[in-house]
C-alpha angles and dihedrals in degrees: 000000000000115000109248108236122226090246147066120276136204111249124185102204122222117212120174134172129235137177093258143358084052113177129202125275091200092055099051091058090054092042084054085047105051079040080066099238121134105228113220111170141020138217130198152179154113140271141176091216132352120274098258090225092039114006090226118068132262095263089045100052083055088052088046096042080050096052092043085058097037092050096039083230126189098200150022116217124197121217082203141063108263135195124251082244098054093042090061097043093055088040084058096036099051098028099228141091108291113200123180121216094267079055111058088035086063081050093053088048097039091057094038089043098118097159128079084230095043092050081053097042086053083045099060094048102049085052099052083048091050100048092065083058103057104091101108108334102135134048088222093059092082101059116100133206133253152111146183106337086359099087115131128094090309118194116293116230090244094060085051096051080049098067099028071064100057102041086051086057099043083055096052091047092053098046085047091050084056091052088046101058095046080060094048087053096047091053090049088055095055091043089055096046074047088230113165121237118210114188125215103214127163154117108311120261095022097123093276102139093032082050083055098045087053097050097036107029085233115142106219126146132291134174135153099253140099104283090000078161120033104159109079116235127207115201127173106238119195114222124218089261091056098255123125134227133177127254118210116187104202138195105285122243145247156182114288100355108232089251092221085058081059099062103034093056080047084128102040092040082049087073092059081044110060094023121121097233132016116215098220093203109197134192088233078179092069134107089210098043086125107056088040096062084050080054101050100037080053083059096042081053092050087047098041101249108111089105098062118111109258135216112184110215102195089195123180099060090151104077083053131085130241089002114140115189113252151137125263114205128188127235094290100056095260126141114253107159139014123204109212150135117234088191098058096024091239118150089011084115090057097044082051091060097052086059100052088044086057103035096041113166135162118214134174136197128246145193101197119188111208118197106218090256094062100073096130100069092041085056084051103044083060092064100049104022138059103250095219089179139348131210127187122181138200095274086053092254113156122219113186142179102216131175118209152151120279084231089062101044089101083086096071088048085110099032127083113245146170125198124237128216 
């Protein structure tokens, strides 16, 4: 693995064409860009399969090796996956750092990481990347230890970096398995106090994060690059009929999701998973949108999410003609799509409303008076109702302020109560 420097480097891009798996030219150069490297030349072509020694042809590799020394480049960045192989015989050919597309994807997490989880999570994946680029890469790799009495084969250094490898990774994992669970607690919680989650996924840099600050109130930060934001955010957020779910912001998406990103955001991915309703968040404002959708909704089926209810949110209609914000319903009358803009705030009220149509409770509010005998539904009444305010007085007699659904109001049937308006 390179260090990565403080400052900006000069990248020449490589962008080829195949029959099929084809990226986008346009992505690569804002991914280069949120890497915080300045492009400066592209190369392009086309092939019907890659060159099994350097992925690119013979002609091509000159015209690269040119551009390298005309540009002064830094660095070489693939638009492609490449093998470990081919990675180490364009770095010798053209004498510079070469880095894939899943490459340079683990750079732009490993700088935007905040969390302690997320810095793990980046980690992880680096590892599991660099641990299919370790045969030979290095001179020091052949040398074998020993000493006097000690002589024998010895272990390579290559075999040591190996396990320290894998160690490194075990301990991750673990840490991670710990993470997960807190999550898993925290989402059986919410399923308890039966609180509804609704998850914010999309492709990155579509206005997902700006779309949360505007329903929640929440700061958190927003720019207009590739993974402005990496560690996913939950937030409350209160609908127009007074009832509560809960936001998550996630990781955006891509195309053609490093798969050891995947796995190592198993836990963060799992919110958009098990949530009740995905937040499909759009650049209405783009020529590609519809590919992109294709793109996103191939990820939600990696991650398991595919069969989760979706609302899609076509956000940015400010920067489009002739575009009033509004709701578009199907045949039986039920929301499929909201045109707003998250920037200007137009449109937010109607996405609200969507909320409160799906997520329709009634709730009433209670002051329920417990005699000390009658623990047990007070015990019960903290697992399916909003506690306002709680008394207990010196003969051990609860009074408390409660909110909770009408369809579990059978559980004050013994206990004193008085409404409040």
């Amino acid at each position: 693995m390179f260090d990565r420097p403080d400052s900006g480097e000069r990248a020449v891009l490589v962008h080829l064409t195949f029959r099929a798996g084809q990226e986008d030219l346009l992505e690569l150069k804002e991914l280069a860009k949120s890497a915080g490297t300045d492009p400066v030349f592209v190369v392009t072509g086309s092939r019907k399969r890659p060159d099994p020694k350097y992925f690119v042809g013979k002609g091509k590799l000159e015209e690269l090796k040119a551009a390298v020394e005309a540009y002064e480049a830094d660095v070489v960045l693939f638009n492609h996956s490449l093998a470990p192989s081919q990675e180490r015989n364009l770095e010798g050919a053209l004498g510079v750092r070469v880095v894939d597309r899943n490459g340079l994807i683990l750079d732009i997490f490993a700088q935007r990481a905040q969390s302690f989880e997320g810095k793990l999570q980046v980690e992880l994946a680096q590892l599991k990347h660099l641990s299919t680029r370790l045969v030979r890469g290095w001179t020091h790799l052949e040398r074998q230890k020993g000493g006097i009495g000690l002589r024998g084969p010895g272990e390579t250094q290559l075999e040591t970096d190996r396990r320290l490898l894998s160690l490194r990774i075990k301990q991750i994992q673990q840490r991670l398995d710990k993470v997960d669970k807190q999550r898993f607690q925290g989402r059986s919680k919410r399923k308890k106090a039966e609180v509804a989650s609704v998850s914010l996924v999309g492709y990155t840099n579509a206005g997902k994060s700006t779309l949360f600050n505007a329903l929640t109130g929440a700061d958190i930060y927003t720019a207009d690059q590739l993974f402005a934001t990496l560690d996913p955010t939950l937030r409350n957020c209160q609908l127009p009929n007074n009832s509560e779910v809960v936001l998550a912001d996630t990781v955006g998406f891509i195309r053609h999701l490093p798969h050891e990103l995947v796995a190592a955001f198993k836990s963060t991915l799992q919110e958009a998973s098990e949530a009740d309703l995905l937040l499909h968040v759009i650049d209405a404002y783009g020529d590609d949108r519809n590919e992109i959708i294709v793109q996103v909704n191939r990820v939600l089926e990696d991650i398991g999410a595919d069969k989760v209810r979706q609302i899609e949110v076509f956000n940015k209609i400010d920067l489009m003609d002739n575009i009033e914000p509004r709701i578009d319903r199907d045949e039986f009358g039920n929301p499929v799509r909201v045109w707003l803009s998250a920037e200007t705030g137009v449109g937010i009220d109607l996405l609200y409303q969507v909320l409160a149509e799906l997520f329709s409770v009634t709730k009433v509010k209670r002051r329920c008076f417990l005699e000390p005998h009658q623990g047990y539904v007070r015990a019960k009444l903290f697992t399916c109702a909003k506690i306002i305010d709680e008394h207990i007085d010196d003969f051990g007699a609860n009074e408390l302020v409660i909110e909770i659904d009408v369809k579990h109001l059978a559980l004050l049937k013994d206990v004193k109560t008085e409404d409040i308006t």
